[in-house]
Structures are given as structure tokens and as C-alpha cells.
PyMOL Python script that loads the backbone (N, CA, C, O; Angstrom):
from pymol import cmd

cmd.read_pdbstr("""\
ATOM      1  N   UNK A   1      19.438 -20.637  -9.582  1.00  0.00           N
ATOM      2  CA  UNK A   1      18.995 -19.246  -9.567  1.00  0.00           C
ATOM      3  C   UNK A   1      17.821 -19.063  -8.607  1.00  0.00           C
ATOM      4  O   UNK A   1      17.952 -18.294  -7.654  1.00  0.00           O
ATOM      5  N   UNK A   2      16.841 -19.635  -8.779  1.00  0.00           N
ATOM      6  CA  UNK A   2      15.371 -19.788  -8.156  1.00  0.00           C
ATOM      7  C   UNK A   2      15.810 -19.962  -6.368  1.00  0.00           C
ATOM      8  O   UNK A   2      14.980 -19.454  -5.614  1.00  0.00           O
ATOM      9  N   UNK A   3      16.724 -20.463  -5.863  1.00  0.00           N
ATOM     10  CA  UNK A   3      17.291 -21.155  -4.646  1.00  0.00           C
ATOM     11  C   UNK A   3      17.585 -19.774  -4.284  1.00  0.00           C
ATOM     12  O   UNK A   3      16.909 -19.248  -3.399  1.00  0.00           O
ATOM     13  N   UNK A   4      18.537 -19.110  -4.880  1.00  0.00           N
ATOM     14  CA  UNK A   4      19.363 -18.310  -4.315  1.00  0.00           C
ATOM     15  C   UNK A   4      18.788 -16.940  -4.486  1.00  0.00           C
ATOM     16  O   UNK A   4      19.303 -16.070  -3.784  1.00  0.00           O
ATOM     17  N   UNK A   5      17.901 -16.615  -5.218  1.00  0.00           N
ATOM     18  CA  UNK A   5      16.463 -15.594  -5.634  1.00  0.00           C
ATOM     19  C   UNK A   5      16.075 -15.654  -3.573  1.00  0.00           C
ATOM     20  O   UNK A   5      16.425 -14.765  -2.796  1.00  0.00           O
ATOM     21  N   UNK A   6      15.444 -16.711  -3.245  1.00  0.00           N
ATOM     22  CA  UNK A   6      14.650 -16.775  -2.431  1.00  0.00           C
ATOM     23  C   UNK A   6      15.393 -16.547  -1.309  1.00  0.00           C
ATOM     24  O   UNK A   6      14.976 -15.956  -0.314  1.00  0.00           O
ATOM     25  N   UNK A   7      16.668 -17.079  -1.473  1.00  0.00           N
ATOM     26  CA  UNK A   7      17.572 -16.668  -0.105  1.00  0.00           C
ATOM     27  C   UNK A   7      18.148 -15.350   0.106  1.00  0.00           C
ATOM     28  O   UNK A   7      18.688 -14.951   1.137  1.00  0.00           O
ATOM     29  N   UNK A   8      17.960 -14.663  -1.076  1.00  0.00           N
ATOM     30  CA  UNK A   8      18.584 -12.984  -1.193  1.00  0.00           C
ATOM     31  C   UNK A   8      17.587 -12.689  -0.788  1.00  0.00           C
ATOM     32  O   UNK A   8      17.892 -12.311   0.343  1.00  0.00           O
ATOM     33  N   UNK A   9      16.246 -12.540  -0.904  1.00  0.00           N
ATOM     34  CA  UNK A   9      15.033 -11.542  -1.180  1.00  0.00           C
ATOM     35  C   UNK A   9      14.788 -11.876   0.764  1.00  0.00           C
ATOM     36  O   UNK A   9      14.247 -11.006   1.445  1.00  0.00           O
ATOM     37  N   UNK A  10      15.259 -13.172   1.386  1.00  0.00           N
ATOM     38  CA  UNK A  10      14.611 -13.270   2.765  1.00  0.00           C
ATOM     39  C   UNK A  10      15.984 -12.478   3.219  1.00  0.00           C
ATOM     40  O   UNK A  10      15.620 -11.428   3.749  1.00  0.00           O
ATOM     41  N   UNK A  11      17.798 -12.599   3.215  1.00  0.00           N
ATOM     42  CA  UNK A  11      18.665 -11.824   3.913  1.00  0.00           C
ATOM     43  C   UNK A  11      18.568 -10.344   3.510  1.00  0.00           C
ATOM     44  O   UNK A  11      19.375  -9.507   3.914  1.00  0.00           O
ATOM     45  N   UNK A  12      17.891 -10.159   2.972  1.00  0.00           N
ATOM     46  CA  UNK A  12      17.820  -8.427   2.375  1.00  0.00           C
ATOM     47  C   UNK A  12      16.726  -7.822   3.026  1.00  0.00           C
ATOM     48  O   UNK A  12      16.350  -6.675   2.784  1.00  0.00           O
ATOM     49  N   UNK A  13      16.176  -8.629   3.905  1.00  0.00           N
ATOM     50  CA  UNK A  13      14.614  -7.959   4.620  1.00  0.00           C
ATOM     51  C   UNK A  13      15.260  -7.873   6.412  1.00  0.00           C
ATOM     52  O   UNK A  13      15.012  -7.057   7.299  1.00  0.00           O
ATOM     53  N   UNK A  14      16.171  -9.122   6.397  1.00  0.00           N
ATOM     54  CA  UNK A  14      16.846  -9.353   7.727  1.00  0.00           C
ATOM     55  C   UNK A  14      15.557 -10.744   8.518  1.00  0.00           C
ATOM     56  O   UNK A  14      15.230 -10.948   9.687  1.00  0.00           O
ATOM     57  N   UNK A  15      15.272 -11.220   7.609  1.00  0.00           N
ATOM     58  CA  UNK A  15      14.743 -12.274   7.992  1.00  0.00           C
ATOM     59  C   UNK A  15      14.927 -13.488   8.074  1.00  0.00           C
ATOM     60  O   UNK A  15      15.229 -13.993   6.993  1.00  0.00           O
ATOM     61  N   UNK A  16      14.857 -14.327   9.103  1.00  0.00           N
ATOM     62  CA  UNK A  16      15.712 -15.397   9.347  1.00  0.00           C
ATOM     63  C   UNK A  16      14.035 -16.656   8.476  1.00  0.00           C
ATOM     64  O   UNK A  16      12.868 -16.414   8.169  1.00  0.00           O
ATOM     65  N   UNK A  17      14.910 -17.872   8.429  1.00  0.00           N
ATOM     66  CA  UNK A  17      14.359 -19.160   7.665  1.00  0.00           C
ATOM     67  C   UNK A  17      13.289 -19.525   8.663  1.00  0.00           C
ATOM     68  O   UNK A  17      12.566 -20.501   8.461  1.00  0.00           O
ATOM     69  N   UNK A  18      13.201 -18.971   9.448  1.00  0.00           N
ATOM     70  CA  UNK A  18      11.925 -19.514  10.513  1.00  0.00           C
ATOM     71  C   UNK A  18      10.637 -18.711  10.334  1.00  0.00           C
ATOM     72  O   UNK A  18       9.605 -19.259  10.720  1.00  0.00           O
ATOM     73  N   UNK A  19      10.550 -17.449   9.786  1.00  0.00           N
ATOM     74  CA  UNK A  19       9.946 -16.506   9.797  1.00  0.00           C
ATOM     75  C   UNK A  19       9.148 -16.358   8.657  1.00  0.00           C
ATOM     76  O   UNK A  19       7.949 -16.079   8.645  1.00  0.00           O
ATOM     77  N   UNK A  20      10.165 -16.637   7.334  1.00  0.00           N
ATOM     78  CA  UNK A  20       9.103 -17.390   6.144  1.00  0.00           C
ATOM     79  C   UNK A  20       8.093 -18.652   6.569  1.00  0.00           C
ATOM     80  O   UNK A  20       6.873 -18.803   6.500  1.00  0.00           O
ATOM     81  N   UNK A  21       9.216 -19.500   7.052  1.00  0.00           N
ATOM     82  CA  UNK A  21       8.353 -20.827   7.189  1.00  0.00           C
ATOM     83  C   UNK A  21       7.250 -20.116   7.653  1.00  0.00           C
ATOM     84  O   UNK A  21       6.447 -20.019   6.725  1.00  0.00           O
ATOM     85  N   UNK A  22       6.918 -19.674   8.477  1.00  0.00           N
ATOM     86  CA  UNK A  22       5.655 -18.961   9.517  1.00  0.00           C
ATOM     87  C   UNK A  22       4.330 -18.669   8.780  1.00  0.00           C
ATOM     88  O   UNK A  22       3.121 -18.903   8.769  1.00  0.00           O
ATOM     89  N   UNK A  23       5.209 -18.091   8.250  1.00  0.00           N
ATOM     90  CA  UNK A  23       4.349 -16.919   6.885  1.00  0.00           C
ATOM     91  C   UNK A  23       3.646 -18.104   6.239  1.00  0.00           C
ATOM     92  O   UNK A  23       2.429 -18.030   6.065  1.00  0.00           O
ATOM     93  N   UNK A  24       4.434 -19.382   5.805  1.00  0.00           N
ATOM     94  CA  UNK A  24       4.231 -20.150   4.708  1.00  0.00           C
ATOM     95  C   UNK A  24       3.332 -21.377   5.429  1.00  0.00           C
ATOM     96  O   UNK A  24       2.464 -21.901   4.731  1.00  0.00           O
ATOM     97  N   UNK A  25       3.496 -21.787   6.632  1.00  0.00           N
ATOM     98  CA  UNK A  25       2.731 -22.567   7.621  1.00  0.00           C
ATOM     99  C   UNK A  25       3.376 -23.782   7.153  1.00  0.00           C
ATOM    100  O   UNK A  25       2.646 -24.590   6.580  1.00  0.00           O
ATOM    101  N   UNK A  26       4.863 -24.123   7.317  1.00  0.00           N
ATOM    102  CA  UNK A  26       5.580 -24.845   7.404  1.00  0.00           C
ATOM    103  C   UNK A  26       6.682 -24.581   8.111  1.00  0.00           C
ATOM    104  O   UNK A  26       7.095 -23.489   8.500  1.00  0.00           O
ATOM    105  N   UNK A  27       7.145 -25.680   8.257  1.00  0.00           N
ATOM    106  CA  UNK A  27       8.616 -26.429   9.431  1.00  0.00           C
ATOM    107  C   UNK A  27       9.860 -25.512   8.595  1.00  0.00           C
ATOM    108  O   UNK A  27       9.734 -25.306   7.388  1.00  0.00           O
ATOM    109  N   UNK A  28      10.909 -25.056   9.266  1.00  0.00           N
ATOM    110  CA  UNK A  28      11.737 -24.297   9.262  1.00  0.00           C
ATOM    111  C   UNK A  28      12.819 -25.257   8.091  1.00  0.00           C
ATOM    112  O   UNK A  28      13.482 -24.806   7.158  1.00  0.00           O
ATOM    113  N   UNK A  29      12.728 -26.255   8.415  1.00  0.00           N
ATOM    114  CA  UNK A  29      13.408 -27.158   7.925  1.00  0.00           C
ATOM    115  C   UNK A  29      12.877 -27.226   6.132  1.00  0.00           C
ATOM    116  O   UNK A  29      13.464 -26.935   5.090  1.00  0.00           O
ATOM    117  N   UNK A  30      11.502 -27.753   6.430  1.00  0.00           N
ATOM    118  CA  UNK A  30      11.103 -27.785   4.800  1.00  0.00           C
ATOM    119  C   UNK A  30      11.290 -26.640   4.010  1.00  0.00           C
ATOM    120  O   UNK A  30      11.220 -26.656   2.781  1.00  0.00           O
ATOM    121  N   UNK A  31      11.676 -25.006   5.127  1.00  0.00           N
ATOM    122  CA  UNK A  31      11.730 -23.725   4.163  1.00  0.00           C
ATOM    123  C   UNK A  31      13.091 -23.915   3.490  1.00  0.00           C
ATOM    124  O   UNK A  31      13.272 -23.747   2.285  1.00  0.00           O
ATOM    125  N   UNK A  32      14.395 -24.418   4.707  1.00  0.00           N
ATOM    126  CA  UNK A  32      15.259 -24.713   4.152  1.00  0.00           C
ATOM    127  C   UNK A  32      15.525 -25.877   2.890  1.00  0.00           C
ATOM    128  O   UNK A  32      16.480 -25.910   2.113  1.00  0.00           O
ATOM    129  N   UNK A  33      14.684 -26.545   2.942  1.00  0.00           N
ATOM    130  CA  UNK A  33      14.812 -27.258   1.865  1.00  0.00           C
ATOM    131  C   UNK A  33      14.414 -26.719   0.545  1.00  0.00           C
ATOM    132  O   UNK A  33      14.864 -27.311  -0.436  1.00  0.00           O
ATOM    133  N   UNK A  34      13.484 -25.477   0.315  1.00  0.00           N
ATOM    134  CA  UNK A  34      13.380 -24.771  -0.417  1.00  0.00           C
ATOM    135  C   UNK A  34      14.816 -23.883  -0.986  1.00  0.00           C
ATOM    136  O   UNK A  34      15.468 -24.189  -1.985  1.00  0.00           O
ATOM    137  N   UNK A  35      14.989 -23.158  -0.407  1.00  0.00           N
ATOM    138  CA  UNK A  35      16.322 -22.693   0.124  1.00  0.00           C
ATOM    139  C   UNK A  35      17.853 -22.972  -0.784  1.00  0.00           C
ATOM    140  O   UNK A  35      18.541 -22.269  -1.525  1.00  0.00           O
ATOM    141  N   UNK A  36      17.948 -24.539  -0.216  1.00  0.00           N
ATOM    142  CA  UNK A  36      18.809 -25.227  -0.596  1.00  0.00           C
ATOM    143  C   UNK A  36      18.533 -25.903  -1.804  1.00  0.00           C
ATOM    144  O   UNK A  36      19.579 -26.223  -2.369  1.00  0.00           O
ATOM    145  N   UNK A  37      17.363 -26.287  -2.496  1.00  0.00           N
ATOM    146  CA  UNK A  37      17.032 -26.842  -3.656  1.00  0.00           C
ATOM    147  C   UNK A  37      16.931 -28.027  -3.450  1.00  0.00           C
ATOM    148  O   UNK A  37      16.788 -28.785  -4.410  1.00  0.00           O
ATOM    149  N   UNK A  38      16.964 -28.360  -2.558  1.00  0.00           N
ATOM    150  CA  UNK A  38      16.777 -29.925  -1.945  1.00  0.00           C
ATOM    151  C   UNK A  38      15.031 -30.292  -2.073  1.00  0.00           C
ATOM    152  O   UNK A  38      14.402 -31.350  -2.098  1.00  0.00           O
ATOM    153  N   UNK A  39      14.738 -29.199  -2.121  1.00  0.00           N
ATOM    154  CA  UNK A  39      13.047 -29.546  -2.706  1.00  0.00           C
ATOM    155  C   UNK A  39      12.437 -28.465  -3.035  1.00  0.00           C
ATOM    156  O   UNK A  39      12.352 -27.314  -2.606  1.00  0.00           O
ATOM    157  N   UNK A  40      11.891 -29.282  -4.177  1.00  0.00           N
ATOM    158  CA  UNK A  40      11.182 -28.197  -5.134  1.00  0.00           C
ATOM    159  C   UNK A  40       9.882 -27.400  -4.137  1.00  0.00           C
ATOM    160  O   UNK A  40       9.271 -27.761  -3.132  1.00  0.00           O
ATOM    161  N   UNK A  41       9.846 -26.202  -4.965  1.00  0.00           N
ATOM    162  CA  UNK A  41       8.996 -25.103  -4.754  1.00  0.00           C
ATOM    163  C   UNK A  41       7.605 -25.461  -5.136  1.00  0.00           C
ATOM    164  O   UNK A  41       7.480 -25.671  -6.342  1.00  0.00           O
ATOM    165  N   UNK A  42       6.286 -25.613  -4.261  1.00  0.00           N
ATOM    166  CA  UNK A  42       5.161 -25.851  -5.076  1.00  0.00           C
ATOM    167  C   UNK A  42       4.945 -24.639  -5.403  1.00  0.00           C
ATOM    168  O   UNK A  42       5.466 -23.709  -4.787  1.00  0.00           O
ATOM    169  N   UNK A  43       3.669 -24.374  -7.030  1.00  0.00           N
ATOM    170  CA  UNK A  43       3.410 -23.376  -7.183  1.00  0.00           C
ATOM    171  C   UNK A  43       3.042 -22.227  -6.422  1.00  0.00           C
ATOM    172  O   UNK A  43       3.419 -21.088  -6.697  1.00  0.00           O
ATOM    173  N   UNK A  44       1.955 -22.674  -5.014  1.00  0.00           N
ATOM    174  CA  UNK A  44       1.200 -21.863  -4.313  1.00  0.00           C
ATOM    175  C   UNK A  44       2.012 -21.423  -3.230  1.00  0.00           C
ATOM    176  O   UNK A  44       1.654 -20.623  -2.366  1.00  0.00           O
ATOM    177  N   UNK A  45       2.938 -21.888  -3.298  1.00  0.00           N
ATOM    178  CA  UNK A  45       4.567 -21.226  -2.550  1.00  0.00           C
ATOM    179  C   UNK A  45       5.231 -20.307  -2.959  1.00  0.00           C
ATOM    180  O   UNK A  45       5.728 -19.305  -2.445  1.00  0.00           O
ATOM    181  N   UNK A  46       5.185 -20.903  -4.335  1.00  0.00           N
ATOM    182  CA  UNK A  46       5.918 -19.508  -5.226  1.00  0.00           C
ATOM    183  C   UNK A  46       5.463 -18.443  -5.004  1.00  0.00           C
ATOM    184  O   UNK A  46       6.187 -17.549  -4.566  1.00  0.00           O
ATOM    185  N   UNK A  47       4.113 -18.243  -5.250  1.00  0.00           N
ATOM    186  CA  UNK A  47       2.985 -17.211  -5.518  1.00  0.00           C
ATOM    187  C   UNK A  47       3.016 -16.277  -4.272  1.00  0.00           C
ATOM    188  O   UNK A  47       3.205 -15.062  -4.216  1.00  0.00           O
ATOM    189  N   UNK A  48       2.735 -17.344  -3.121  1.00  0.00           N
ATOM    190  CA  UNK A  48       3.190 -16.950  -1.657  1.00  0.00           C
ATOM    191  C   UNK A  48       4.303 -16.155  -1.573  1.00  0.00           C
ATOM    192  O   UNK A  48       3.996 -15.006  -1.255  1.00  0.00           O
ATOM    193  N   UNK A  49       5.302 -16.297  -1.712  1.00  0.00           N
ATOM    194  CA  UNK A  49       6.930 -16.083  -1.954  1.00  0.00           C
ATOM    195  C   UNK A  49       6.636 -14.578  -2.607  1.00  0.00           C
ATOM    196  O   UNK A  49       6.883 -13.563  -1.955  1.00  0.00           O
ATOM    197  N   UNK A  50       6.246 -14.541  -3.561  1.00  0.00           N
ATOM    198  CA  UNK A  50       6.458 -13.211  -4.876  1.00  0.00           C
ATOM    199  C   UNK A  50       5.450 -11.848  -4.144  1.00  0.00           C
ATOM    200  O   UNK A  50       5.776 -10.680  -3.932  1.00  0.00           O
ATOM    201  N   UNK A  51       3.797 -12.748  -3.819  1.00  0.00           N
ATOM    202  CA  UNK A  51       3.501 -11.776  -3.524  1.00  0.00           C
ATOM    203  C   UNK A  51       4.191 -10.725  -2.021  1.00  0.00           C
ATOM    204  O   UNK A  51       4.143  -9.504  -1.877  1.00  0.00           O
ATOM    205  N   UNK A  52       4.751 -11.717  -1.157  1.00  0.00           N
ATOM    206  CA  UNK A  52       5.402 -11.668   0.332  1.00  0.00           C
ATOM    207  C   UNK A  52       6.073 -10.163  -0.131  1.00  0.00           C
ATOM    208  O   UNK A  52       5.797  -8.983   0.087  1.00  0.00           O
ATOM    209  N   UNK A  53       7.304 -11.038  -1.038  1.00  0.00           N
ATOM    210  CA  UNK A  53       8.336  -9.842  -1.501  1.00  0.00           C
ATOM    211  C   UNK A  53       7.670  -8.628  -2.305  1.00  0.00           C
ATOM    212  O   UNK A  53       8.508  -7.731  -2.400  1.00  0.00           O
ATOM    213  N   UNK A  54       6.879  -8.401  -2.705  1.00  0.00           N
ATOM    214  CA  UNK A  54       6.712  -7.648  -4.018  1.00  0.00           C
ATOM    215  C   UNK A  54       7.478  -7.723  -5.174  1.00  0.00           C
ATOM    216  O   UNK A  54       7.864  -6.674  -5.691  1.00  0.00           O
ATOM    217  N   UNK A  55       7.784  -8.905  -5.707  1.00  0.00           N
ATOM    218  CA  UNK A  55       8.977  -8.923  -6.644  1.00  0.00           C
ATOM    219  C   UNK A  55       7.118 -10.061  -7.732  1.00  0.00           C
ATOM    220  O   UNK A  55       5.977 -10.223  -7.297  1.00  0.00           O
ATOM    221  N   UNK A  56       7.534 -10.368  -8.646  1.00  0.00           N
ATOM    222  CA  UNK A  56       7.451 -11.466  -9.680  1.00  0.00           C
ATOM    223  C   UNK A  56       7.425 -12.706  -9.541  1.00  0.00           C
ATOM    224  O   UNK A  56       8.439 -13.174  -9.024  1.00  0.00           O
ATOM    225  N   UNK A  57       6.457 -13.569  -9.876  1.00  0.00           N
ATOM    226  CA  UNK A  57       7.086 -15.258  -9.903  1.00  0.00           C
ATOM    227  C   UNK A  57       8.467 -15.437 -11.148  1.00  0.00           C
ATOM    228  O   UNK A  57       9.439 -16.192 -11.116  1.00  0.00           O
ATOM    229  N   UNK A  58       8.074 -14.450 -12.142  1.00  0.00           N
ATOM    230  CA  UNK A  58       9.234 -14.540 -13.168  1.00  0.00           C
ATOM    231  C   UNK A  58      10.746 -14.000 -12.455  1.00  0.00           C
ATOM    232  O   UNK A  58      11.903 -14.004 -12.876  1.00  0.00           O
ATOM    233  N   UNK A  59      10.327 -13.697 -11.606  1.00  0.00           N
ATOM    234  CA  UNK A  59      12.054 -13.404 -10.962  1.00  0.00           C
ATOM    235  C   UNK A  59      12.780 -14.072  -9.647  1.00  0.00           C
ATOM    236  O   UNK A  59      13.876 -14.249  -9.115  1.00  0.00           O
ATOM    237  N   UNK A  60      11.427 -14.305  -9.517  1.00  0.00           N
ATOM    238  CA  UNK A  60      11.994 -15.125  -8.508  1.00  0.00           C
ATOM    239  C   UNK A  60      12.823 -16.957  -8.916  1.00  0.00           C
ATOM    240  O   UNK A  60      13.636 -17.638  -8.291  1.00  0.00           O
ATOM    241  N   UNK A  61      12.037 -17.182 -10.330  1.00  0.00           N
ATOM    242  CA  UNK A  61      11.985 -18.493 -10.756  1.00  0.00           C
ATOM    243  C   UNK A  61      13.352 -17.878 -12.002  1.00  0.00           C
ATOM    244  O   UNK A  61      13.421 -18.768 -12.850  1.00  0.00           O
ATOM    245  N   UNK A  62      14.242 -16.889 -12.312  1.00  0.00           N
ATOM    246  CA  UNK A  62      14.868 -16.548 -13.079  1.00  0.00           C
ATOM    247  C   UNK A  62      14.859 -16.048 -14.112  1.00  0.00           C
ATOM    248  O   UNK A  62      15.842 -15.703 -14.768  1.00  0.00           O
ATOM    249  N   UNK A  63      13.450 -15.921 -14.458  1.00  0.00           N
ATOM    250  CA  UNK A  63      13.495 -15.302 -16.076  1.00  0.00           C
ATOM    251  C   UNK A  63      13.554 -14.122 -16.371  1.00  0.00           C
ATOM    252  O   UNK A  63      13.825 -13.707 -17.497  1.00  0.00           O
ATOM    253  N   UNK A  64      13.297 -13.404 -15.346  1.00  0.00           N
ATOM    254  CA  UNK A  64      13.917 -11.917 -15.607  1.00  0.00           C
ATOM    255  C   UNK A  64      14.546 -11.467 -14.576  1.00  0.00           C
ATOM    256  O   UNK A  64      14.768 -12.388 -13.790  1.00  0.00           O
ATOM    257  N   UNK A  65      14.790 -10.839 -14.352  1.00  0.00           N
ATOM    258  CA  UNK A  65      15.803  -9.402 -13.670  1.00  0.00           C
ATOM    259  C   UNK A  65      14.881  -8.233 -13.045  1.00  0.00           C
ATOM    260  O   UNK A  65      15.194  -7.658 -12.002  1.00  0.00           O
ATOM    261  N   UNK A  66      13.740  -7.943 -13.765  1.00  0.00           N
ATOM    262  CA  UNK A  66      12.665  -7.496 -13.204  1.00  0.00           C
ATOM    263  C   UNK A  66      12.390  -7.722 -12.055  1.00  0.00           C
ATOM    264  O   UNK A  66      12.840  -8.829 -11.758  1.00  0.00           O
ATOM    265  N   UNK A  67      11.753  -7.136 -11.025  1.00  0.00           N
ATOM    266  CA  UNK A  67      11.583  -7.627 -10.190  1.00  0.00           C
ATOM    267  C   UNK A  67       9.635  -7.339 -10.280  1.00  0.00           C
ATOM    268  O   UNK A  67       8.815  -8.027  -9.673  1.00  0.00           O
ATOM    269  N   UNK A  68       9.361  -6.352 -11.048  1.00  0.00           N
ATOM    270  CA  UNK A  68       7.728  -5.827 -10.581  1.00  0.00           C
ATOM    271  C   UNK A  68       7.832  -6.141 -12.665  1.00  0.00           C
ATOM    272  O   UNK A  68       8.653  -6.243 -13.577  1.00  0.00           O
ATOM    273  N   UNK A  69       6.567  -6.164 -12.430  1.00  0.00           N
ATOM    274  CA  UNK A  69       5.683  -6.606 -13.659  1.00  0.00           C
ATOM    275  C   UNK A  69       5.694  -4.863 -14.523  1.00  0.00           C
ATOM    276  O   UNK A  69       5.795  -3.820 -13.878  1.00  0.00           O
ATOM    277  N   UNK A  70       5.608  -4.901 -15.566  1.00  0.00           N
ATOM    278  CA  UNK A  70       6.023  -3.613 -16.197  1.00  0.00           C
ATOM    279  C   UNK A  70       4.627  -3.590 -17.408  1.00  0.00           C
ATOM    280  O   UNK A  70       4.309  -2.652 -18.138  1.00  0.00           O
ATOM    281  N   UNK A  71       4.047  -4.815 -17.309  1.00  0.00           N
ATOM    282  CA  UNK A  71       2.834  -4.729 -18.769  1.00  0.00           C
ATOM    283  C   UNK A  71       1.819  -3.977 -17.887  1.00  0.00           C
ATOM    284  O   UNK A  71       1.356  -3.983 -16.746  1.00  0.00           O
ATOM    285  N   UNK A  72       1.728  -3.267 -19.173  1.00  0.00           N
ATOM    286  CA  UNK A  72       0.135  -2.381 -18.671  1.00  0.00           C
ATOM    287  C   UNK A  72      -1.406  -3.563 -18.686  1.00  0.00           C
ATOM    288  O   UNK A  72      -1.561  -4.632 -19.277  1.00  0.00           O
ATOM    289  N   UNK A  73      -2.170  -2.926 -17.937  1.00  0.00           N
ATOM    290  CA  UNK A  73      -3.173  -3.430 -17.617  1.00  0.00           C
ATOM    291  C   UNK A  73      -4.505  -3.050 -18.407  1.00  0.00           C
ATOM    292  O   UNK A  73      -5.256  -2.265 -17.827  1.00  0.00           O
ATOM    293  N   UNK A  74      -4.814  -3.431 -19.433  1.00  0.00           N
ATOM    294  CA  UNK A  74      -5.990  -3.226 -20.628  1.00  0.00           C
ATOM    295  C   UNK A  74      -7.364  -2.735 -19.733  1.00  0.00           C
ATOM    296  O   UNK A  74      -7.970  -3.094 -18.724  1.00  0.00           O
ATOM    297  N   UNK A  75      -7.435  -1.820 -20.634  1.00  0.00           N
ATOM    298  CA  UNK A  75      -8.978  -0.751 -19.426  1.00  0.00           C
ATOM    299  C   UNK A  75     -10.050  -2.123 -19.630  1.00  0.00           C
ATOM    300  O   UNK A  75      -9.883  -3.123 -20.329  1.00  0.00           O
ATOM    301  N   UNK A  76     -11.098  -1.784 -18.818  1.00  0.00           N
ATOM    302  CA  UNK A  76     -12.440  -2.541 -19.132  1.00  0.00           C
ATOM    303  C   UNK A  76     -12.775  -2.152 -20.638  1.00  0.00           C
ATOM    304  O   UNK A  76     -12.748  -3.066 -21.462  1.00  0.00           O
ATOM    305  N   UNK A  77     -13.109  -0.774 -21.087  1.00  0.00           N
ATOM    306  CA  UNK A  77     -13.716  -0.515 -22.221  1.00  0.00           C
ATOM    307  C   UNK A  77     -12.829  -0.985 -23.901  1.00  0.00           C
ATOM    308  O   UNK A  77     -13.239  -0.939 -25.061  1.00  0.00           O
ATOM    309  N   UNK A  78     -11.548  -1.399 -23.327  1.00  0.00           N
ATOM    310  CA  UNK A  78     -10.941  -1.855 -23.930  1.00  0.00           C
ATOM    311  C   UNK A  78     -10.937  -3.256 -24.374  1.00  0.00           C
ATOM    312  O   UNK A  78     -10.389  -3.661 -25.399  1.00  0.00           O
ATOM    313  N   UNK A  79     -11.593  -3.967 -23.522  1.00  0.00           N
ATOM    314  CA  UNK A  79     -11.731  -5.617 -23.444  1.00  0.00           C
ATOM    315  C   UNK A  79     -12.531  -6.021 -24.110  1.00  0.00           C
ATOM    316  O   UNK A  79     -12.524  -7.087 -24.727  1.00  0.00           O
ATOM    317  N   UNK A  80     -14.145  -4.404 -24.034  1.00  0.00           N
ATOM    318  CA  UNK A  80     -15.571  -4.728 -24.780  1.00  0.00           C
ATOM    319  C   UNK A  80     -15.444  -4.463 -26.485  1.00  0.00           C
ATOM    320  O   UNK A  80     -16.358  -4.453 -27.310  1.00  0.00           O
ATOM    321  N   UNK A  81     -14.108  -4.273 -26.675  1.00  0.00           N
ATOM    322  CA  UNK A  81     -13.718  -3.948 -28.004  1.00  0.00           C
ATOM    323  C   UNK A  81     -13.386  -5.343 -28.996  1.00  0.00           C
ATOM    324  O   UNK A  81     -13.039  -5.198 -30.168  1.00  0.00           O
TER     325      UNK A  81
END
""", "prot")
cmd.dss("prot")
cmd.show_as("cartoon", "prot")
cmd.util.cbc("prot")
cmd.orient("prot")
């Protein structure tokens, strides 16, 4: 899921595997290895990855369908409570 998350979200922009790598400051090759599942995703890739797209680490990694985060965000005066 996580493989094929990352390969939809880059052909749906019209962006080729060289262009992440760029973004990511790696070899075209190691993006493909992302890609392909041939090697795992480090976290700070992921993060990289989710924020790039505007999508979720949870969607990108499969657990939801979501693509944007839907929990509300607790006020300050709410926190001092």
C-alpha cells in the first residue's frame, strides 16, 4: 500500500522519480527503491513525502483513506484548563 501511495501521489502531480529524489536530496535510484519497496522509507522521508503532497503520514503509510487530518486543534485557553 505505502509503495504504491507514493507512486500515485508523484504520477498524479506529473512528476517523474528524479524530481522527488531532488526534493528529497537523494539518487533517483534510492527514490525508486522507495517506490518499489525494495527499501524501506525512513521516517524523515515520510514526513518529507506527506508534507510535499499535502496528504497525511497516515495515508500515505495506509491507515486511512484520508488524505488531510480532520481532528480539531484544542485552543490555547483550552490547554490552561
Amino acid at each position: 500500500m505505502l509503495y504504491r501511495r507514493i507512486r500515485d501521489l508523484r504520477e498524479d502531480r506529473d512528476l517523474l522519480q528524479k524530481d522527488i529524489a531532488k526534493l528529497l536530496n537523494c539518487s533517483q535510484v534510492c527514490y525508486s527503491r522507495y517506490e518499489s519497496g525494495k527499501r524501506d522509507i525512513p521516517t524523515d522521508v515520510l514526513i518529507k513525502l506527506a508534507d510535499f503532497y499535502g496528504v497525511t503520514t497516515d495515508y500515505i503509510l495506509g491507515r486511512t483513506d484520508k488524505t488531510e487530518n480532520n481532528v480539531p486543534v484544542r485552543d490555547k485557553e483550552d490547554n490552561k484548563k
